[in-house]
C-alpha positions as CSV (number, residue, x, y, z in Angstrom):
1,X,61.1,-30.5,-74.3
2,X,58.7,-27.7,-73.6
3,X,60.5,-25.6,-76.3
4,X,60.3,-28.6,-78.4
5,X,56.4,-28.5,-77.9
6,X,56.4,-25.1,-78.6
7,X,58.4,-25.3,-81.6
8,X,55.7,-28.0,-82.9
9,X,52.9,-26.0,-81.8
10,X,54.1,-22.6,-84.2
11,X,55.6,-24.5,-86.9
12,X,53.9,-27.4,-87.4
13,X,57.9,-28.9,-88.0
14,X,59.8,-31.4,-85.6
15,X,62.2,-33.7,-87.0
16,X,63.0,-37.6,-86.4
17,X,65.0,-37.3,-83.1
18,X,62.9,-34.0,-81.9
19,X,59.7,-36.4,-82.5
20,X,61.6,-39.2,-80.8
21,X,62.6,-37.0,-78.0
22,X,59.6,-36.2,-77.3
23,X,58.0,-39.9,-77.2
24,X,60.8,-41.4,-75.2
25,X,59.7,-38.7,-72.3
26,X,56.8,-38.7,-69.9
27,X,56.8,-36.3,-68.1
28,X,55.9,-33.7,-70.8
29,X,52.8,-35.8,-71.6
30,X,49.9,-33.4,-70.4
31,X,52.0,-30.3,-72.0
32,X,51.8,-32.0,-75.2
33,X,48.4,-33.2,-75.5
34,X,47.3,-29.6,-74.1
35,X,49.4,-28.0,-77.3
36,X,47.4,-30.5,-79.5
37,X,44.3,-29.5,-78.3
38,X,44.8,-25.9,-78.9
39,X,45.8,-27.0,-82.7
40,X,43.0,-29.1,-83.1
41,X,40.6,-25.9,-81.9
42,X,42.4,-23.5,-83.9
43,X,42.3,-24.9,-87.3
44,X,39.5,-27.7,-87.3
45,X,37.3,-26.0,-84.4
46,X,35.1,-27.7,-81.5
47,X,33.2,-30.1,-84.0
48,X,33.5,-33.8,-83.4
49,X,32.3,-35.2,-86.9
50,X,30.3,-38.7,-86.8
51,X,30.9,-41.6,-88.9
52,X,28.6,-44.2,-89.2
53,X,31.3,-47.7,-89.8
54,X,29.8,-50.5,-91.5
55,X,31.7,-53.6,-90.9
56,X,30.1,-55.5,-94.0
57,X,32.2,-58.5,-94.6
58,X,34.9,-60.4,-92.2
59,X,36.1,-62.6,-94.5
60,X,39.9,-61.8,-95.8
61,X,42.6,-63.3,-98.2
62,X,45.5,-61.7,-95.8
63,X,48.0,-63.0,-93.2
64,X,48.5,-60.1,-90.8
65,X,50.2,-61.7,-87.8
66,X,48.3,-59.3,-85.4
67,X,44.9,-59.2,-86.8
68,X,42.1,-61.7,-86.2
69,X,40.3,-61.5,-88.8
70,X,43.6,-62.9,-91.0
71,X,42.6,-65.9,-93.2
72,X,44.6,-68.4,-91.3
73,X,42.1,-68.0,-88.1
74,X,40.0,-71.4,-88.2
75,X,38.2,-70.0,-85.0
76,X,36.4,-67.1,-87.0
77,X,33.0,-67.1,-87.7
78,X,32.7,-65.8,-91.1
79,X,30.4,-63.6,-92.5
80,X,29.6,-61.4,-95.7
81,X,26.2,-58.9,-95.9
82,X,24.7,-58.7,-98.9
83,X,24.8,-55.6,-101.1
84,X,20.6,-55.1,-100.2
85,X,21.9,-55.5,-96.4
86,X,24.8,-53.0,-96.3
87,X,22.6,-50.6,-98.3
88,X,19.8,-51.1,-96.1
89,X,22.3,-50.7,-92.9
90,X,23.6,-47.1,-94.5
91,X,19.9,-46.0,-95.1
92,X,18.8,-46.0,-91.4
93,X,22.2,-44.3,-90.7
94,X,21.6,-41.7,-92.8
95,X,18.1,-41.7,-91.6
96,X,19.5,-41.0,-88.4
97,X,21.5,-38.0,-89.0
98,X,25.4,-39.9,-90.1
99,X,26.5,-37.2,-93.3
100,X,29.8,-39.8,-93.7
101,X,29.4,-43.8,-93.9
102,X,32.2,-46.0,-93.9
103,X,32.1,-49.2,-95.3
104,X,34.9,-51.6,-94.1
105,X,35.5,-55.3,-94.7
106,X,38.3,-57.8,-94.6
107,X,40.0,-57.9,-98.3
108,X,37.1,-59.8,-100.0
109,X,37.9,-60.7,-103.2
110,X,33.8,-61.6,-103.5
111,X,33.2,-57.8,-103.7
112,X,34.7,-57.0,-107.2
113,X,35.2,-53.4,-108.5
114,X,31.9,-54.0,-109.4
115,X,30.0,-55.2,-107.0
116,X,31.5,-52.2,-104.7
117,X,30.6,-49.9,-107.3
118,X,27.0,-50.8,-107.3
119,X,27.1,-50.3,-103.5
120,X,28.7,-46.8,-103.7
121,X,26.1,-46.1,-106.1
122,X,22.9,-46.5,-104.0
123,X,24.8,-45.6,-101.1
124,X,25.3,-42.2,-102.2
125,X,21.7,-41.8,-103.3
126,X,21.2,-41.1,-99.5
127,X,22.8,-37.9,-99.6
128,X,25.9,-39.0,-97.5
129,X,29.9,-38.9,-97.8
130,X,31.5,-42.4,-98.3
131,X,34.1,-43.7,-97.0
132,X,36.0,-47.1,-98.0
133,X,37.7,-49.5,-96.5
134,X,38.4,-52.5,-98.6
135,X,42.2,-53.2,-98.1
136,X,44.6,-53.1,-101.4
137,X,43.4,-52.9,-104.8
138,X,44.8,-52.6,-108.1
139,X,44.4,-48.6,-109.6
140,X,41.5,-49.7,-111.6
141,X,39.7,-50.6,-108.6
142,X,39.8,-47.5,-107.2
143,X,39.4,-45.8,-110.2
144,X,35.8,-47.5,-110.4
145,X,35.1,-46.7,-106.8
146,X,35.6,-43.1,-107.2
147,X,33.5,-43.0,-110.4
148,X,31.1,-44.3,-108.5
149,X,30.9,-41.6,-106.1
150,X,33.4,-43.0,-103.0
151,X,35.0,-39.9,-101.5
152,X,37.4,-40.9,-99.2
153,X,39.6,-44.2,-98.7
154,X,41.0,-45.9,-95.6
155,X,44.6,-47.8,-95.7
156,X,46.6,-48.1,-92.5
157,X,50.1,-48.4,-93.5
158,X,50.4,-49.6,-90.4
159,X,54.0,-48.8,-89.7
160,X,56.1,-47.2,-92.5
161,X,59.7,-49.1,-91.7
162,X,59.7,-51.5,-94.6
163,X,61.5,-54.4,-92.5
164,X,59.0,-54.6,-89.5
165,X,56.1,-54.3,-91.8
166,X,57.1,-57.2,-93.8
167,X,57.5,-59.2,-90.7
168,X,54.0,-58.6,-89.6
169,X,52.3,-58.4,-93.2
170,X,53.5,-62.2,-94.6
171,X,53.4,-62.2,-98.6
172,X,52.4,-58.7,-98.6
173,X,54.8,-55.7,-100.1
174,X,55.4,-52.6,-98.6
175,X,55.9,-51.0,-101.7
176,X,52.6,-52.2,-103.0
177,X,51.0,-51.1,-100.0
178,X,53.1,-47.5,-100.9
179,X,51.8,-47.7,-104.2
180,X,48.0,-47.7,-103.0
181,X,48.1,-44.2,-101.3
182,X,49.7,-43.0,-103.8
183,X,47.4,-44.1,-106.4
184,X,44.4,-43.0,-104.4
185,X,46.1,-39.8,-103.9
186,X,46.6,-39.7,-107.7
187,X,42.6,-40.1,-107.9
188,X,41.5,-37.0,-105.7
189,X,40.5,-39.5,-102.8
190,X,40.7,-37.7,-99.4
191,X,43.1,-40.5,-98.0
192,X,43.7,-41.8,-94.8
193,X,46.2,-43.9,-93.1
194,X,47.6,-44.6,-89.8
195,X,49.7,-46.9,-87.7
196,X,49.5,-49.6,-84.9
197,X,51.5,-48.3,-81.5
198,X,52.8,-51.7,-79.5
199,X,54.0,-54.0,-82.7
200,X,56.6,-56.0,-81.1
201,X,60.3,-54.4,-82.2
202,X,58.7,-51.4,-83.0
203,X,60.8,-48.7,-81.3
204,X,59.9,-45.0,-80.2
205,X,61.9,-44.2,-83.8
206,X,60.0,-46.0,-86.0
207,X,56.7,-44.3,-84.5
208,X,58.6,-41.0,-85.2
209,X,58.9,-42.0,-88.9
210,X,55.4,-43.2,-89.1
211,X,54.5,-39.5,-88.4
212,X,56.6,-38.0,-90.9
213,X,55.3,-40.5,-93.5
214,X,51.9,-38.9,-92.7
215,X,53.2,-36.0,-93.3
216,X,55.3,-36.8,-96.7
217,X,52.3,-38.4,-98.2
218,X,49.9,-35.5,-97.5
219,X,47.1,-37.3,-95.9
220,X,44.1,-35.9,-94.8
221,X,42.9,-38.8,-92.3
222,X,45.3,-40.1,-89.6
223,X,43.8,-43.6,-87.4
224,X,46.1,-44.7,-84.5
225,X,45.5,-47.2,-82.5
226,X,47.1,-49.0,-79.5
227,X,47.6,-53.0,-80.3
228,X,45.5,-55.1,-79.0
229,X,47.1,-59.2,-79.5
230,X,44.2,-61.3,-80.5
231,X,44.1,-65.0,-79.0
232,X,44.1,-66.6,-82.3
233,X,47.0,-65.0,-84.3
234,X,50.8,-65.5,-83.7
235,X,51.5,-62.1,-81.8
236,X,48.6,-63.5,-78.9
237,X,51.3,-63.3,-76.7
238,X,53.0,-60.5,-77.1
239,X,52.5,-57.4,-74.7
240,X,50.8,-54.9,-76.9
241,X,50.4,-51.1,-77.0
242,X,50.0,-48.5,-74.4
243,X,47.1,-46.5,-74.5
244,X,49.0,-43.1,-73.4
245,X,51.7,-43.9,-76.3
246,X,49.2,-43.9,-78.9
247,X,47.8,-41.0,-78.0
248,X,50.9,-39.1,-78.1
249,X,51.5,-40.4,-81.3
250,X,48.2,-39.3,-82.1
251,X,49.1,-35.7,-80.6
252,X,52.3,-35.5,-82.4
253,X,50.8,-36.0,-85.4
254,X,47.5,-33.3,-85.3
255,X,50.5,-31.3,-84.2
256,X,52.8,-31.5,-87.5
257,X,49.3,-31.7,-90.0
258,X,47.1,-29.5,-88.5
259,X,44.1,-29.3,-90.9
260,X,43.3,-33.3,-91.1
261,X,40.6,-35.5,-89.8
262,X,41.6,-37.5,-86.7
263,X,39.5,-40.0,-84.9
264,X,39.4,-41.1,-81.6
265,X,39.9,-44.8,-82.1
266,X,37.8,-47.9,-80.9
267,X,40.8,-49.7,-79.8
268,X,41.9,-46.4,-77.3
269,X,38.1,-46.9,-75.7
270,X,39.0,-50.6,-75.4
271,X,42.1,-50.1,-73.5
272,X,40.3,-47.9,-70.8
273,X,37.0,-46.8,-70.5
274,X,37.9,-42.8,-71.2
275,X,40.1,-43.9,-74.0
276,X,38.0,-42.0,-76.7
277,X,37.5,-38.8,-74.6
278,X,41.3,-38.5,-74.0
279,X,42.2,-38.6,-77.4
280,X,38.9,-35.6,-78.5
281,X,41.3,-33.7,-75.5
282,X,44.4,-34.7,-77.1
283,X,43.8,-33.6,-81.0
284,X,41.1,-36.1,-82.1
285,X,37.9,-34.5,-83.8
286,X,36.3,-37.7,-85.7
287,X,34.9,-40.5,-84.1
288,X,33.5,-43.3,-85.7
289,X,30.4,-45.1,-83.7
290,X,29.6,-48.9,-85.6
291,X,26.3,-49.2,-87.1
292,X,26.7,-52.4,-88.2
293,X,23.7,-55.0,-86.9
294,X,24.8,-56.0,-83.3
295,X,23.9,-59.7,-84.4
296,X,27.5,-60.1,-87.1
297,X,29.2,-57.2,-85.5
298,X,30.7,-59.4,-82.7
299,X,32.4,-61.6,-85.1
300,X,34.2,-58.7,-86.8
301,X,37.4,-58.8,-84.5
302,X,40.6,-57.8,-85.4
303,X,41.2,-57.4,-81.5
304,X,39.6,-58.8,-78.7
305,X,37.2,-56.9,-76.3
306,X,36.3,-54.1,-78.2
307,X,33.0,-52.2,-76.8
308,X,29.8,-53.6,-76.4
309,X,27.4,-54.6,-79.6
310,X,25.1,-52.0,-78.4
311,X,22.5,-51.2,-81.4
312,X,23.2,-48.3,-83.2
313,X,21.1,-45.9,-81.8
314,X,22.0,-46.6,-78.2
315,X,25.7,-46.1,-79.5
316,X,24.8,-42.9,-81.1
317,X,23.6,-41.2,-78.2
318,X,26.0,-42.5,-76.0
319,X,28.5,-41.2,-78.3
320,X,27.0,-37.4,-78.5
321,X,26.7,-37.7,-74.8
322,X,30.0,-38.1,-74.5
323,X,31.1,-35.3,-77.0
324,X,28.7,-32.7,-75.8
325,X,29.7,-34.1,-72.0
326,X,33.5,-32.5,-73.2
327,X,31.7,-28.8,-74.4
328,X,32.4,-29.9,-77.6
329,X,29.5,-29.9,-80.5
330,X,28.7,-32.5,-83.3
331,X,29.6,-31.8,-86.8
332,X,27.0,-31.4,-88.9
333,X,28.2,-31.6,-92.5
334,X,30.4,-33.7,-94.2
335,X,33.5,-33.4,-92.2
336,X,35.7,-33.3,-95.3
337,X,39.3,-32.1,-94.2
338,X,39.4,-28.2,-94.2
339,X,41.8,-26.9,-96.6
340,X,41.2,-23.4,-95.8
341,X,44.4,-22.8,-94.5
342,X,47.6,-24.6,-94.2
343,X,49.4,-23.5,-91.6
């Protein structure tokens, strides 16, 4: 296993049963997230990069068995910010230092390619890389979007075996979801993607192929993220993800695409309370504090318990606290991918 880790470390190569291998152990665990570590340092540095997310609407067409926001949830409170509300939102994050703002909703039809575009538009006017996160759209869409001025897109394939993400994605297509990196790709997005770790059936093999997916598509943002059942989907009683899995998932992965953005996910700080800080020492170098008004961001949960509705400030520092805490620094430009070399 250790020359397996090695292997990984120089060449930046494992296949399906070396990356299996190494996920069905444990004891190899702190080897492996050291190797990541060094990776991380070597070719995106000691900079954490800041995102200020901006959870604008929670209303959503889809039927996702595991998430709560899925349209089926009669127990949601719905909401939707208006376009002067989200701008407003991304003006006093940029005010207070965020270069990238994410702007992530449920798949609301109500924000049409145009309305997004006017969004994107004064969004950008603040001097500030955006990020979207609006679910599956058709190329036109995005096309509009990146005419606008969006520069990078969010869309978690969420596991790449075709079979087990039909069973947890009801009237939704693999291939269309397939079809949407690929046309972002296509565009000149930066594009990122990422799995759930926990789905029930989901095996130690299929996580393995969800990493060479990553890799196959060229991404250039990676999320992972333990799951969390919600109590108002079907999956509420399933057992759900371990936090230590994902994040050797998550190490894996800055080990095979060394140059990409990877943030240390929300869902990891739910699942224990130095979540977060073990992935930044496990490959992580993004993480994505909410900015979103405490008042609507409660009812934006895909998962229960995520971290407190602090306001964004309070978050903020608690968040460079945390980075500077782990004698690593905060990025302070856009945090696009670096490109510089491959590796």
């Amino acid at each position: 296993m250790n020359d397996l880790i090695y292997k990984a470390e120089t060449t930046h190569a494992l296949n399906i049963d070396e990356l299996t291998a190494l996920l069905d152990a444990s004891e190899y665990d702190e080897a492996l997230f050291a190797a990541a570590d060094r990776v991380r340092k070597k070719y995106v540095g000691d900079a954490v990069h800041l995102r200020g997310l901006i959870e604008f609407s929670n209303i959503c067409r889809c039927f996702c068995m595991y998430c709560g926001l899925r349209c089926e949830n009669k127990n949601a409170e719905r909401y939707r910010l208006t376009e002067d509300e989200i701008v407003e939102t991304a003006r006093k994050a940029a005010e207070a230092g965020y270069r990238t703002i994410v702007l992530q909703s449920g798949e609301d039809a109500w924000f049409s390619a145009e309305r997004m575009s006017s969004v994107i538009r004064r969004v950008k006017a603040f001097d500030v890389a955006v990020t979207l996160s609006v679910g599956e759209r058709p190329f036109e869409d995005y096309k509009a979007f990146k005419d606008a001025g969006a520069d990078r897109y969010l869309l978690r394939i969420e596991t790449s075996d075709k079979a087990l993400y039909e069973s947890v994605h009801p009237h939704m297509s693999f291939e269309n979801r397939v079809r949407c990196l690929k046309d972002l790709k296509t565009l000149g997005y930066e594009v990122g993607t990422g799995c759930l770790v926990g789905l029930p059936h989901q095996t130690s093999r299929h996580l393995a192929k969800d990493i060479l997916f990553f890799k196959e598509i060229e991404a250039d943002m990676i999320g992972i993220g333990p799951y969390i059942p919600h109590p108002q989907t079907p999956l509420r009683n399933e057992k759900g993800g371990d936090l230590i899995q994902a994040v050797k998932v998550m190490a894996l992965t800055r080990l095979l695409l060394p140059t990409i953005n990877i943030p240390a996910t929300t869902a990891m700080e739910t699942l224990a309370p130095n979540g977060q800080a073990k992935a930044l020492q496990s490959g992580a170098n993004v993480i994505m504090p909410n900015v979103t008004d405490p008042s609507v961001r409660k009812k934006y949960e895909i998962y229960p318990g995520k971290t407190p509705a602090n306001p964004a400030e309070d978050a903020r520092k608690e968040t460079i606290g945390k980075i500077l805490s782990l004698g690593r620094t905060i990025g302070t430009g856009f945090g696009g991918r670096i490109k510089a070399h491959s590796g």
